[in-house]
C-alpha positions as CSV (number, residue, x, y, z in Angstrom):
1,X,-38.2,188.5,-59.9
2,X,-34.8,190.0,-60.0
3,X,-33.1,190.8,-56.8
4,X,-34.3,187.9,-55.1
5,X,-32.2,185.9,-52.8
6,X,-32.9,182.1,-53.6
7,X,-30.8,179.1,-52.2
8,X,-28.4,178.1,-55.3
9,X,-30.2,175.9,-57.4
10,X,-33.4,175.0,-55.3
11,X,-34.0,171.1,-56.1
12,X,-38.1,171.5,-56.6
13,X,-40.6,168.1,-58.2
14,X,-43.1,168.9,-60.1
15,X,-46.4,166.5,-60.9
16,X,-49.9,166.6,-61.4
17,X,-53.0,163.7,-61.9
18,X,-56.1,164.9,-62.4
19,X,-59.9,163.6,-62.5
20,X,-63.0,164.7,-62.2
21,X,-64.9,161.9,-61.0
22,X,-68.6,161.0,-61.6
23,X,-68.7,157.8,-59.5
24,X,-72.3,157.7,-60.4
25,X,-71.3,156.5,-64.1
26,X,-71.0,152.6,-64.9
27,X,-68.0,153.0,-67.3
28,X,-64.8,152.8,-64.8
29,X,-61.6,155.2,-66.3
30,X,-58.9,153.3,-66.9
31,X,-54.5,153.8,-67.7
32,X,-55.9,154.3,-71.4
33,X,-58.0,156.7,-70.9
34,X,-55.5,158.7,-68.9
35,X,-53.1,157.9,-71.9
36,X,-55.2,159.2,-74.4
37,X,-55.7,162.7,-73.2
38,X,-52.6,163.7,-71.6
39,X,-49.7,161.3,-69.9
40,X,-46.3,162.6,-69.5
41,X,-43.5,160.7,-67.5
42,X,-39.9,162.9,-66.6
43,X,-38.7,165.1,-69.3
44,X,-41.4,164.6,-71.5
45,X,-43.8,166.4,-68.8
46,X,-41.9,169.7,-69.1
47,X,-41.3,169.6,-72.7
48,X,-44.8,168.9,-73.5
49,X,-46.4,171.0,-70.7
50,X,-44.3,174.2,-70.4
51,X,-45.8,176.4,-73.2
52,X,-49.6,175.2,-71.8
53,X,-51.7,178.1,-70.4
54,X,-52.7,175.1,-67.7
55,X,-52.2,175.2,-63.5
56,X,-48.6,173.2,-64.0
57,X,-47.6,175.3,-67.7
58,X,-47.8,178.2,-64.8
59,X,-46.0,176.3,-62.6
60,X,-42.9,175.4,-64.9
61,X,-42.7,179.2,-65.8
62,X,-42.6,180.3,-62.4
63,X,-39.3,177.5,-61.6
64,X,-37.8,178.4,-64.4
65,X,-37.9,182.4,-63.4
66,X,-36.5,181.3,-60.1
67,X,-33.7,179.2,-61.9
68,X,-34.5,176.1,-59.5
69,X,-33.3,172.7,-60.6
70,X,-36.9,170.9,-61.6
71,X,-37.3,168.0,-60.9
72,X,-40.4,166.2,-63.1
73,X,-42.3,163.5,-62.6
74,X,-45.3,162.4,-64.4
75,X,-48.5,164.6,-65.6
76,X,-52.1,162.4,-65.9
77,X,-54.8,163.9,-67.0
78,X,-58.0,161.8,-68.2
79,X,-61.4,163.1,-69.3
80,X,-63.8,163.7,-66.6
81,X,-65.5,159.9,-66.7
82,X,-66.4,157.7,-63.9
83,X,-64.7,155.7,-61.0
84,X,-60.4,155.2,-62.0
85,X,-59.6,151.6,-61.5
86,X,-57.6,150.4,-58.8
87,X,-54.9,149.3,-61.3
88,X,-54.9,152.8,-63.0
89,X,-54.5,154.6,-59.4
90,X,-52.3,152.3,-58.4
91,X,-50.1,152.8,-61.6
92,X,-50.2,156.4,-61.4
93,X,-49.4,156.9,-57.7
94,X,-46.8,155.0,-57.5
95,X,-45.1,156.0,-60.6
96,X,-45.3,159.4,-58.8
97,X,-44.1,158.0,-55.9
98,X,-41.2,156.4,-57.5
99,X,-39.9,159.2,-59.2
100,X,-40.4,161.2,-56.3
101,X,-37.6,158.8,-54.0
102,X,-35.5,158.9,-57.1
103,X,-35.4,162.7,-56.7
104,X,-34.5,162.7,-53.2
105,X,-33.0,165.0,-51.4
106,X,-36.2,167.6,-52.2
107,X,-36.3,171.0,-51.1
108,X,-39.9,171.6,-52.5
109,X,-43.1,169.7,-54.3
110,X,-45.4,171.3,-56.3
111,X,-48.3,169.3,-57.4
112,X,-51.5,170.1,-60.2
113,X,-53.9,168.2,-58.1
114,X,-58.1,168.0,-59.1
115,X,-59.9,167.5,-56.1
116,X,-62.8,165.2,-57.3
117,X,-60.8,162.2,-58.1
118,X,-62.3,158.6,-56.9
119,X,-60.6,155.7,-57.2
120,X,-61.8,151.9,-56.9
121,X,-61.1,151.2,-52.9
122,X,-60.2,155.2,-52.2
123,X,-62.9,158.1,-51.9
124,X,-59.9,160.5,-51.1
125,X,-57.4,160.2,-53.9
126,X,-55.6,163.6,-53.3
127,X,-55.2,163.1,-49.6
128,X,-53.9,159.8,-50.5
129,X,-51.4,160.3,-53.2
130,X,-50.3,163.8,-51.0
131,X,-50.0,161.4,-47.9
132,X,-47.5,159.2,-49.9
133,X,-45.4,162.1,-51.0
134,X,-45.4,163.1,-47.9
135,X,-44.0,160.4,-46.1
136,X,-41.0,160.2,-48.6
137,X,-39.9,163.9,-48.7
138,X,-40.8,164.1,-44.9
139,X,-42.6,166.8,-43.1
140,X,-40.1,169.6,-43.5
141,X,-39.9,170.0,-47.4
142,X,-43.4,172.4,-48.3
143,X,-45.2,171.0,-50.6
144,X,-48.0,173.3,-52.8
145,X,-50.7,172.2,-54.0
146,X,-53.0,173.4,-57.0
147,X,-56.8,172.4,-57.1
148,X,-59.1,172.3,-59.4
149,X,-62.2,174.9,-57.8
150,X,-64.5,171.4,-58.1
151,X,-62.6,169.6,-55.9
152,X,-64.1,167.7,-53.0
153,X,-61.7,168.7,-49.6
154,X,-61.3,166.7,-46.8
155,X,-59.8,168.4,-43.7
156,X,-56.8,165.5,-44.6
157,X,-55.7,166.7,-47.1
158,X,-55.9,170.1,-45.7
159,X,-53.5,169.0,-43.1
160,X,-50.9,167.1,-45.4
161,X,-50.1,170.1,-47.6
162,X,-48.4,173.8,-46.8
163,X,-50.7,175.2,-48.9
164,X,-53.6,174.8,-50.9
165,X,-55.0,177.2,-53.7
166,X,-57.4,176.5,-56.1
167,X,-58.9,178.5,-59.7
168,X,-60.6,181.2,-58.5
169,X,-63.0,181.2,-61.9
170,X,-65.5,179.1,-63.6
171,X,-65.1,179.1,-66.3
172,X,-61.5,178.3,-65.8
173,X,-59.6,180.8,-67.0
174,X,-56.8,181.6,-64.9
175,X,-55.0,177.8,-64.1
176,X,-51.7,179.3,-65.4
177,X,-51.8,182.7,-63.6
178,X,-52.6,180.2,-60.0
179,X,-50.0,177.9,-61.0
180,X,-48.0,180.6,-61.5
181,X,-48.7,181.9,-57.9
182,X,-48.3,178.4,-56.6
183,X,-44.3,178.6,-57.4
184,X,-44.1,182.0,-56.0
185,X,-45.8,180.9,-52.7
186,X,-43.0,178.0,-52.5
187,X,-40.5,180.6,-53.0
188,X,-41.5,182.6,-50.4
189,X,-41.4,178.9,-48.3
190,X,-38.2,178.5,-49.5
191,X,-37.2,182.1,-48.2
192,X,-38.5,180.8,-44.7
193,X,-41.1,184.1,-45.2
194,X,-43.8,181.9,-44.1
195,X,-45.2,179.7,-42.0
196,X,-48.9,178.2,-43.2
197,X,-51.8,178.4,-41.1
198,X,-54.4,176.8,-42.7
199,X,-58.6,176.4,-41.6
200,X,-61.2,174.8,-43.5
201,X,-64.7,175.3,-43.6
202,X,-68.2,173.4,-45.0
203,X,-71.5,174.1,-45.2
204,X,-74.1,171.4,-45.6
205,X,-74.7,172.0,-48.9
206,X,-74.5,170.2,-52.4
207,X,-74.2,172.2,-55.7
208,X,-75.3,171.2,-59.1
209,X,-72.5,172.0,-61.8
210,X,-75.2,174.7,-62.9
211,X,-74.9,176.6,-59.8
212,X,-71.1,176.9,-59.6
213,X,-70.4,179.7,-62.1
214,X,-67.9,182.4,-60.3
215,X,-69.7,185.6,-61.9
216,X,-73.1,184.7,-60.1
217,X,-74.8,184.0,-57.3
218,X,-74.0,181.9,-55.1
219,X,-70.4,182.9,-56.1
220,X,-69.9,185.6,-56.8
221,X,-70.5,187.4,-53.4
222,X,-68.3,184.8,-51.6
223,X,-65.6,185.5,-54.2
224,X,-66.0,189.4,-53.3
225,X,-65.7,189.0,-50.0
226,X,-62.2,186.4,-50.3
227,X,-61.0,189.1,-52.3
228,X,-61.1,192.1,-49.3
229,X,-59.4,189.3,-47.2
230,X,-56.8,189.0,-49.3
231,X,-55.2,192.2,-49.5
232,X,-54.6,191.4,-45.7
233,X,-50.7,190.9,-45.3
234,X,-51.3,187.9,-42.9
235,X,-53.6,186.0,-45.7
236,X,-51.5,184.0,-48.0
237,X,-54.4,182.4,-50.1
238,X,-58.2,181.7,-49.8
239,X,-59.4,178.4,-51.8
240,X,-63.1,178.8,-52.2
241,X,-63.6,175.1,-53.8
242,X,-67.7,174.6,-55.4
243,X,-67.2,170.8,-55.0
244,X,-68.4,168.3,-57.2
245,X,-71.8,166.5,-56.7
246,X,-71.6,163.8,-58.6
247,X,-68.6,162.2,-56.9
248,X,-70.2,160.4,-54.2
249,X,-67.7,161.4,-50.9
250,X,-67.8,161.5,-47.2
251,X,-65.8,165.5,-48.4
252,X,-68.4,166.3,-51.3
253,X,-69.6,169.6,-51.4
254,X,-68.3,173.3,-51.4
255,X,-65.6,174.3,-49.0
256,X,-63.3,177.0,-48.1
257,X,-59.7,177.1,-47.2
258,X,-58.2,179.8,-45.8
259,X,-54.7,179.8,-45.4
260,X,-52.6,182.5,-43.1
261,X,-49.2,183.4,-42.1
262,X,-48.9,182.2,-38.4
263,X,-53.1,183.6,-37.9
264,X,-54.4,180.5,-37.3
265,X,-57.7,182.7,-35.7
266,X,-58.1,184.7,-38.5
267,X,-57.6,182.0,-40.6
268,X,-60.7,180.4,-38.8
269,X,-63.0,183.2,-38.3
270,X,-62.4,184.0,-42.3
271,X,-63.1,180.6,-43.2
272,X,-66.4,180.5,-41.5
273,X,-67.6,184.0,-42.5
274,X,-67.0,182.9,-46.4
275,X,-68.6,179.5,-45.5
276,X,-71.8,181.4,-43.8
277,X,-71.9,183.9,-46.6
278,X,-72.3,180.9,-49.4
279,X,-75.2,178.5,-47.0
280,X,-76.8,181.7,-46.8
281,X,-77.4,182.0,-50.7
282,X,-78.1,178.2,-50.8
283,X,-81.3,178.8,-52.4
284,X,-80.1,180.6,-55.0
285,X,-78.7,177.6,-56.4
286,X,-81.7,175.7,-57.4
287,X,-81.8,176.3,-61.5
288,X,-84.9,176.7,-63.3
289,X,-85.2,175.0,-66.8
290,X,-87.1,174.5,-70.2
291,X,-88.1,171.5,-72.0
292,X,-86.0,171.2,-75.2
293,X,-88.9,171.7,-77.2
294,X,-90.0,174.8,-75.8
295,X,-86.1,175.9,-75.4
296,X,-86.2,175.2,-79.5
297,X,-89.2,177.2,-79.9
298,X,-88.0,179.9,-77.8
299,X,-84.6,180.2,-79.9
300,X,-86.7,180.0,-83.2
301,X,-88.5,183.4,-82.0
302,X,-85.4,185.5,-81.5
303,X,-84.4,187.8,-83.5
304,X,-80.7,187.3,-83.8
305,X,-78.2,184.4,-83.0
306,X,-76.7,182.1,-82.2
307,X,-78.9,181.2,-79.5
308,X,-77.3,178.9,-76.9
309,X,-79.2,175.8,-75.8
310,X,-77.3,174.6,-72.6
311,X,-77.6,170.9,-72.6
312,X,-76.1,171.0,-68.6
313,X,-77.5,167.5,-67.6
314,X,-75.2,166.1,-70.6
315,X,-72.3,168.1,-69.2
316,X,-69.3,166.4,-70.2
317,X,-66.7,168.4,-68.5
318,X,-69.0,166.2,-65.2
319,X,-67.9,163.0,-66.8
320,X,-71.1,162.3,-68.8
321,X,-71.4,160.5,-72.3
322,X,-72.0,163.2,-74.2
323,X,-74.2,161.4,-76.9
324,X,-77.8,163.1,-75.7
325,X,-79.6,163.4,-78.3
326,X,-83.2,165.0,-77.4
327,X,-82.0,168.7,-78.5
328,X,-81.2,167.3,-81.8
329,X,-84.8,165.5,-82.0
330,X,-86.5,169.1,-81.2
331,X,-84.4,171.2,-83.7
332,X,-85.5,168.7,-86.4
333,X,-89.6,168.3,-85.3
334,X,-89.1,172.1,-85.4
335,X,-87.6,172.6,-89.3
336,X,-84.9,174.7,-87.7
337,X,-82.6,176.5,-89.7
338,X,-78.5,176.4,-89.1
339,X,-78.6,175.0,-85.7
340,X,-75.6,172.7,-84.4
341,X,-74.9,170.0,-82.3
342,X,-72.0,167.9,-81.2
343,X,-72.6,164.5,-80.1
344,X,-69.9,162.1,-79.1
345,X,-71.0,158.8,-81.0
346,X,-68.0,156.6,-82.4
347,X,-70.8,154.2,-84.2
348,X,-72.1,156.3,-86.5
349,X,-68.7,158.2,-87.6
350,X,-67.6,154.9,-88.6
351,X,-70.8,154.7,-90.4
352,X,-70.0,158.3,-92.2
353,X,-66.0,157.7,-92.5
354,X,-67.4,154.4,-94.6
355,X,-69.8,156.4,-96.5
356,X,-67.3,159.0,-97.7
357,X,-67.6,162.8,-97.9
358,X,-70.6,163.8,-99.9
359,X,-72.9,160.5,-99.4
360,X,-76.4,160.7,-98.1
361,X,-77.0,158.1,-95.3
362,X,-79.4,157.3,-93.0
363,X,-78.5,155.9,-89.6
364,X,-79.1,156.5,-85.9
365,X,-77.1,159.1,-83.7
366,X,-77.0,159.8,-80.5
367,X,-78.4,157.8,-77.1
368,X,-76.4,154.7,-77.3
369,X,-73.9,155.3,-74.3
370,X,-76.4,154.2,-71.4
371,X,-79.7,154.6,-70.2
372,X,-79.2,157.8,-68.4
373,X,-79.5,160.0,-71.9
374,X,-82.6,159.6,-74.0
375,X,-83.1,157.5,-76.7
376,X,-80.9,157.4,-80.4
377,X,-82.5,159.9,-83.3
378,X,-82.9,158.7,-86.7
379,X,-81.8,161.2,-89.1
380,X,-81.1,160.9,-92.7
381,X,-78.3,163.8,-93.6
382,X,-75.1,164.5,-96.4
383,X,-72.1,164.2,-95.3
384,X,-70.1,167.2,-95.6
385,X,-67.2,167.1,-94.1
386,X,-64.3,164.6,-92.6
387,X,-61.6,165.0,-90.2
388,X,-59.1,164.1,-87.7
389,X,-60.5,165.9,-85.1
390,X,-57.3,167.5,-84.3
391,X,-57.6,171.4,-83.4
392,X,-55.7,174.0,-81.7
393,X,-57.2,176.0,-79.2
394,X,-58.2,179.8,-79.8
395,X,-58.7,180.9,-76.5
396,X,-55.4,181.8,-74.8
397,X,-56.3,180.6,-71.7
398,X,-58.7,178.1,-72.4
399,X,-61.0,175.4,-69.8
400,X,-59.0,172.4,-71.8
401,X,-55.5,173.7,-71.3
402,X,-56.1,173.4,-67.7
403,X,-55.7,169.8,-67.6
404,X,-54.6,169.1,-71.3
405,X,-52.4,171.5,-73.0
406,X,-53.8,173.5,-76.0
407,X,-54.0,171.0,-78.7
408,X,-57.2,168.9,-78.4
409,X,-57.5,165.5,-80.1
410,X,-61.6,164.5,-81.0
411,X,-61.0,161.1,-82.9
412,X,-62.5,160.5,-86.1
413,X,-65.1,163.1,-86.8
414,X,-68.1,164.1,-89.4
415,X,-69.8,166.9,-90.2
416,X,-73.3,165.6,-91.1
417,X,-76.2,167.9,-92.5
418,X,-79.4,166.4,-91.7
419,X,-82.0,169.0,-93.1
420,X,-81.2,172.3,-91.2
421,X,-79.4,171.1,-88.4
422,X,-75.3,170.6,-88.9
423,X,-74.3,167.5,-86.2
424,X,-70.8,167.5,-85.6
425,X,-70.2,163.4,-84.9
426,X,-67.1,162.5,-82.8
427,X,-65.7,159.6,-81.5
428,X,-64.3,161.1,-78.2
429,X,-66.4,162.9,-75.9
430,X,-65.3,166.4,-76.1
431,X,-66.7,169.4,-73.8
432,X,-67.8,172.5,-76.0
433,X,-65.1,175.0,-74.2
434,X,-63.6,176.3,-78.4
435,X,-65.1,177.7,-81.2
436,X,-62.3,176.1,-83.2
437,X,-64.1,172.5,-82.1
438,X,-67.0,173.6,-84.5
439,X,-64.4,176.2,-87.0
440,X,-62.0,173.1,-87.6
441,X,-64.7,171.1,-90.2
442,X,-66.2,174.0,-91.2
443,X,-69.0,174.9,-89.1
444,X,-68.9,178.4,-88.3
445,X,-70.5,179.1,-85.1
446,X,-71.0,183.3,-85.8
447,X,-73.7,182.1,-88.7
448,X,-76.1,179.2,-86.5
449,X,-79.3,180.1,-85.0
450,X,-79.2,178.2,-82.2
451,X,-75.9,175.6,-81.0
452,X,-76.5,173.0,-78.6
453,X,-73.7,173.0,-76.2
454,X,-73.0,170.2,-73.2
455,X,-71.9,171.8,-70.2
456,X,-73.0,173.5,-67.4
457,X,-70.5,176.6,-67.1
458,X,-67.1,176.1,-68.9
459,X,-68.9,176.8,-72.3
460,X,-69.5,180.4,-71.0
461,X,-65.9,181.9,-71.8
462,X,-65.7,180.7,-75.1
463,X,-69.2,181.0,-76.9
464,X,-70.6,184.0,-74.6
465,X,-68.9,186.7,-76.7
466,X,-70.6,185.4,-79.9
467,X,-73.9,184.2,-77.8
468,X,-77.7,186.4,-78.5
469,X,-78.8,184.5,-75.5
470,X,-78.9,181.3,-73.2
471,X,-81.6,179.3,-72.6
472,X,-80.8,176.3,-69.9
473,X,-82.9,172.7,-70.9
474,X,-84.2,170.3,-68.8
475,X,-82.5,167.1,-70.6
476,X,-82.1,163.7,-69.3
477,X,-78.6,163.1,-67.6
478,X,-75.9,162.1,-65.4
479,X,-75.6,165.8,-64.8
480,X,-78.6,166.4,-63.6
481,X,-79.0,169.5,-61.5
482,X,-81.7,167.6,-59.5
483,X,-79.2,166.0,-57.2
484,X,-82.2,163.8,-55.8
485,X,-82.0,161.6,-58.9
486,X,-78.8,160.1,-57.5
487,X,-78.2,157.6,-54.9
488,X,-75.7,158.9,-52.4
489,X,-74.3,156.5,-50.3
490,X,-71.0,158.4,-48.9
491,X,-72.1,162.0,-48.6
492,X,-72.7,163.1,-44.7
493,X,-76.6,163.9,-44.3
494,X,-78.5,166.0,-43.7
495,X,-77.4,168.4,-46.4
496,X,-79.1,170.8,-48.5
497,X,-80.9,170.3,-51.0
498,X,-81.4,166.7,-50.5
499,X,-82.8,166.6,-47.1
């Protein structure tokens, strides 16, 4: 960046709260739970954030580069769960708020936004807490935002920013490199090199988390396509956004924001060609899965492993419990041999933890969270292992360090062995997006037959380089990728594939 001529000392905030809502869930997220994942007020955001490979880790390395004066506010980021509190939102924004009019006078915002957030009272969260910045650094300071490629858009919030970009990969592997890009586009804001023209696009579709990998259809053609376009000089950024289905929104859905410099026609035209090009692959989103006992069965036949049993209707990373337990109930009516599961399930580490390392107990795991998951399984097991749950990432740029930093914290956990089958117990819900979730107690993934794993996508980048094969299971959950289980209230009919 040398040679560039910058204003002395640019005064730029930085901030970021992100969700992923799944309003469809009983349990409401609260302040806590946004505490016990990742909260960081002032200093303590940059300090604690800087050397993460997530959207506002990217940010902070871009401002420093440019030598601007940053400004930080506070960085939320709570597992994906269901509807935030009014207390929590109302905590959060105005803390943001507040620290924003402390800042004043602004000459930039940059903000690590989600998308999908839902809050008790407010179905547009981003819009809203963008509206409130907004009116207190007034319309002529830019303000960049960063999105989450699940995010629900509403033409709002399209309207209240400069400019919007979003991941361009699922799994997410390139937050830092966009948050990075996000500072260099409020450079070239601050250089008066631009001036946004933004259009947004929707097709009446919804998308089950299954069906929102970037590497295949329906994806990965749109994402081909975005990428001629922007080699344009006039295109500044294309957010093609998957949506979320499970928060329940008048803006849920996939949509596309195209944003130009001073093209507000080709911003338009661009937007509905990528738009068209995704409705018209529609029905290649509509998965196709096994039973878990015939997935089992199927994974028992191969030659090699570790076969991957994807578990997608228990897809934490889409706010689920986590504690399904039908996978584990076929691996053990089928004798298998070194397969693994995770299940979040607080009750029965306690149960372990009280036990002590090398006791034989007999309990029930799994199934307790709600209704929406199967039942508990009964297993009698050793256990072999006990720790904090504590773990640092391997990936460099990893799906957690998008919202959380590298550093992931489980809660208590167990390693039991019941027969052939190693359950990993924790008492946090934690998505399967590491090996070292499984390495840190000493279960090495390389060596299982078969490992369960809860999540639709994100597991791809991290267990596809050691994976034999996939095999996708038709488990009960809050995840389901038959959105007609759910009742929608908020999204605008008619819509594919529901009507």
């Amino acid at each position: 960046m040398s040679g560039i001529s910058m204003p002395s000392r640019a005064r730029i905030a930085i901030g970021g709260i992100l969700h992923e809502t799944h309003t469809f869930m009983e349990d409401e997220t609260t302040l806590a739970d946004f505490a016990a994942q990742s909260l960081h007020f002032g200093e303590d955001l940059l300090s604690s954030m800087r050397r993460s490979r997530s959207g506002i880790g990217g940010m902070i390395e871009g401002a420093i580069e440019y030598n601007w004066q940053l400004l930080p506010t506070l960085h939320a980021a709570a597992m994906p769960a269901g509807t935030v509190t009014k207390d929590a939102y109302r905590a959060l924004r105005n803390e943001l708020s507040n620290r924003l009019a402390q800042h004043m006078p602004l000459d930039g915002l940059l903000l690590a936004l989600h998308g999908a957030m839902v809050a008790e009272g407010e179905l547009d969260v981003e819009a809203d807490m963008v509206a409130q910045a907004r009116a207190i650094v007034g319309i002529a300071v830019p303000i960049v935002v960063l999105l989450d490629m699940h995010g629900n858009i509403s033409p709002r919030l399209v309207e209240l920013a400069d400019v919007l970009l979003a991941y361009d990969t699922n799994p997410h592997i390139d937050a830092y490199a966009r948050g990075y890009d996000a500072a260099e586009l409020m450079a070239r804001l601050l250089r008066r090199e631009l001036q946004p023209t933004a259009a947004y696009a929707r097709p009446a579709m919804l998308l089950p988390a299954q069906s929102t990998g970037t590497e295949a259809a329906p994806f990965s053609s749109v994402h081909t396509r975005a990428a001629e376009m922007k080699t344009e000089d006039d295109v500044i950024c294309i957010a093609v956004m998957a949506g979320f289905a499970y928060a329940d929104t008048p803006s849920t859905g996939p949509s596309i924001i195209v944003t130009t410099n001073n093209q507000p026609a080709l911003a338009a035209t661009y937007a509905e060609e990528l738009s068209a090009i995704l409705f018209e692959q529609r029905n290649t989103a509509l998965p196709r899965f096994l039973s878990p006992s015939e997935a089992v069965l199927l994974a028992k036949r191969q030659e090699r492993g570790p076969v991957i049993l994807v578990d997608s209707a228990d897809n934490i990373g889409g706010g689920t419990t986590g504690d399904g337990a039908d996978a584990l109930a076929a691996m053990l009516a089928a004798n298998v041999r070194e397969g693994t599961i995770v299940l979040a399930d607080p009750e029965a580490v306690a149960i372990c933890w009280a036990a002590g390392k090398t006791a034989e107990v007999s309990l029930n795991v799994g199934g307790k969270a709600d209704d929406w998951h199967g039942a508990p399984v009964t297993v009698t097991g050793t256990v072999r292992a006990l720790s904090d749950g504590v773990f640092e990432c391997e990936l460099p740029d990893n799906h957690f360090a998008s919202f959380y930093g590298n550093t992931v914290n489980m809660g208590r956990c167990v390693w039991l062995r019941a027969e052939g089958v190693n359950i990993l117990l924790t008492e946090r819900k934690t998505p399967p997006l590491d090996l070292a979730q499984l390495r840190h107690i000493g279960i090495m993934p390389e060596t299982q037959s078969m490992i369960v794993v809860k999540s639709a996508v994100a597991y791809r980048a991290a267990y596809m380089p050691i994976a034999s094969s996939t095999i996708e299971m038709d488990t009960p959950g809050l995840c389901s990728a038959n959105l007609s289980r759910f009742p929608y209230q908020h999204v605008k009919r008619p819509i594919f594939p529901l009507d």
